[in-house]
Each structure stands twice: as C-alpha cells, then as structure tokens.
N, C-alpha and C positions, 0 to 999 in steps of 0.2 A: 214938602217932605218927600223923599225921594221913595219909591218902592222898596218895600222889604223884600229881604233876599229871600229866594224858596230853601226850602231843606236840601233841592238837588245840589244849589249854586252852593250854600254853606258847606256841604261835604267835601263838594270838589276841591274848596277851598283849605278843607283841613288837610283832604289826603294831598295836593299839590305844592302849600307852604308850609305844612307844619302836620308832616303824617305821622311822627314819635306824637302830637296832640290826639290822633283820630286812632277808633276801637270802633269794634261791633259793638259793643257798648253803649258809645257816645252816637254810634247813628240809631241805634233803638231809641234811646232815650232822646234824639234829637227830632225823631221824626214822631214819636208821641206825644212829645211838645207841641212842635207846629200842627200835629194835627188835632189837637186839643185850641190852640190859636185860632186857625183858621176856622176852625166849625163854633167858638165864640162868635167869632166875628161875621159869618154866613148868618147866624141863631138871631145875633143883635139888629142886623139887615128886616130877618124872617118878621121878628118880636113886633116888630114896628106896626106893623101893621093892625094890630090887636090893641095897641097902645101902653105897651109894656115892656121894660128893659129887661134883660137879661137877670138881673137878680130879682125883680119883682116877681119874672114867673118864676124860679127853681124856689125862693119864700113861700109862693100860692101850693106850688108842686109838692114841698115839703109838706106842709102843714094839710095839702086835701089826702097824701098818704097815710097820714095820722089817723088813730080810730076817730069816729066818731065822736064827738061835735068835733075834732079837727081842731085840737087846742095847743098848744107850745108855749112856751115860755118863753123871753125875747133872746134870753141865753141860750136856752137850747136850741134855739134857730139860729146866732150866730155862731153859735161851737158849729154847729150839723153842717152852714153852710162856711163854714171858714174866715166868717166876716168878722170885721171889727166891732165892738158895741155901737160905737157910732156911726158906722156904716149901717149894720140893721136898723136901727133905729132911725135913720133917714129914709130906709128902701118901706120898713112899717107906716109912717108917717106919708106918704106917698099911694102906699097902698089904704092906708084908712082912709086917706081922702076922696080917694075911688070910688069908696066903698066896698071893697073887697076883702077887708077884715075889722074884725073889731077890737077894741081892749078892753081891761077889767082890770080890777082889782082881781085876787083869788081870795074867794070867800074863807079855803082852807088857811090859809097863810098873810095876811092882810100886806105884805111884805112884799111878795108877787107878785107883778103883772102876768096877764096871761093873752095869748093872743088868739081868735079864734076866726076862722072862715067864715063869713057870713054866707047866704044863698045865692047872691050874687054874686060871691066868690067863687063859691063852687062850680056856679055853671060855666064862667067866665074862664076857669083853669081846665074844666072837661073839655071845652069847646078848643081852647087851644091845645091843649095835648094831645087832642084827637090832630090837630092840624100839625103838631111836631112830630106827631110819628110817623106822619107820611110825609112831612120832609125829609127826615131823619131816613125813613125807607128808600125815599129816592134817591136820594145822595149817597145810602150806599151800593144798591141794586147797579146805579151806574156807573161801577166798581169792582166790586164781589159778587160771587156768585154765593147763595143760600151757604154752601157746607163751607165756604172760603170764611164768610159770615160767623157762624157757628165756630170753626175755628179759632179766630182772632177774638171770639170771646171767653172764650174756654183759656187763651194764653193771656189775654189780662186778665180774666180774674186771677190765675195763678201769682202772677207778677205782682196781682193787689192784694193778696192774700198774705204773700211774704212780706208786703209794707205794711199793710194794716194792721189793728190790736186787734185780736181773736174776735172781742164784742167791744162796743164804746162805752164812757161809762156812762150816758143815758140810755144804753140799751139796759146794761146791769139795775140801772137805776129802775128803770120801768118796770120790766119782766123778762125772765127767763127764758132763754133765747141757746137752741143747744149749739154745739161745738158747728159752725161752719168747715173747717178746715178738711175738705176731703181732697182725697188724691183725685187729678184725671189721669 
C-alpha cells in the first residue's frame, strides 16, 4: 500500500488541479481531519504497548470519568463513543476478558445490562492516561507553544459548540447540566 498523501500534498493538489474545488474551508476542515488521523494512528502505535486498542482505552476512559462505581450502559457507551452496538459489544467482550470491566443485569430494570469498571480497571486506565497525557503533551509542546496551545483550544471548542447539541440526551437523561454555550 503506497503512503498516504500529507495534508500539505492534498492541498497543493486542490489549489493546482482543481482550485474552484479548494476554500479556506476545505483546508480547515481537511487539516483537522488528518490531524485527528494521524494522532489515531500515533495513539494506536502508543496503546500497544499497555495492551489496548484504541477503542478499549476511550471505553475504559469513558466509563472511569463516570461517577462512581463507573457504571454505563452498553448503549450509552456506544452512542458516547460513536460506535456500533456490535462494535461495542466486541471492544466489552475484549475488555471483560482482561478483566477490566464487568457486566450485570440491572437490578433496577432486569432489561439492562450495565457495565462497570472493576479495580483493575481502574488502575489500569489511571496508569495509562497518566502515560497519554504526556504523550499527548509531547507531541504538542514539539509544536506549540503553551498560549498557541490555549488558543487552538478556545477555537475548537467554539467550532464544536456550533456542531454539537447544547447537552446530549444522556446528559438530560442523567442530570442537569447548565447551558455550556459561552462566548470567548
């Protein structure tokens, strides 16, 4: 399989064959893509080493940001994380085998499964997030500077503010969560 093109070579490409195709638009949005790509693909590198793919940690991620006991539902992990039912339910099934989470019935609703973190989960997702934010820090530090940093966060969340719903409805669903939407 031959190299993917970088973002610089696809641009050139637009504005040289086809620049009625290319906008400041379409390079924002093209260079937020790849770089949402490439930092997959860096992560999935990274993961490895811990013994965990790419969706098993942002699963473990999700669910140790949760209150306490750190419980979800199989659905509201794959709505949160974007995934298929049966995509979750392969990345669960992966992770129970681990031991890094467990399942249930829900005693409230005999209907539900519910899924929760065990202790070994826990320590297992601290220990790696401790280790992705100083990758994450490195990769950008060798980059941006701190307020460049600060910046470019302040401009995506603005950008994700305009795409996103005010609240999701398992925030609604959960608890009362006031109006995010402020000006910067």
């Amino acid at each position: 399989m031959p190299p993917r093109r970088t973002s610089e070579e696809l641009l050139h490409l637009f504005k040289e064959n086809w620049p009625e195709g290319y906008s400041s638009a379409e390079e924002v949005m093209l260079r937020l893509y790849h770089a949402a790509l490439r930092h997959t693909e860096e992560m999935q590198r990274f993961l490895a080493q811990f013994d965990l793919s790419t969706a098993e940690f942002v699963t473990l991620r999700v669910l140790r940001r949760e209150r306490s006991p750190h419980v979800m539902t199989p659905s509201s992990l794959h709505e949160t994380l974007v995934m298929s039912p049966g995509g979750m339910t392969k990345v669960l099934k992966q992770l129970k085998s681990k031991g890094l989470v467990s399942r249930s019935a829900d005693t409230t609703d005999k209907r539900r499964n519910l899924v929760r973190l065990t202790a070994e989960g826990r320590s297992k997702i601290t220990a790696v997030q401790q280790a992705v934010r100083r990758f994450d820090a490195a990769l950008l530090e060798r980059t941006l500077s701190d307020r460049e940093q600060e910046r470019l966060a302040q401009l995506l969340r603005k950008l994700l503010v305009s795409l996103e719903p005010t609240r999701s409805a398992y925030a609604r669903a959960r608890r009362p969560v006031p109006d995010e939407r402020v000006a910067l």
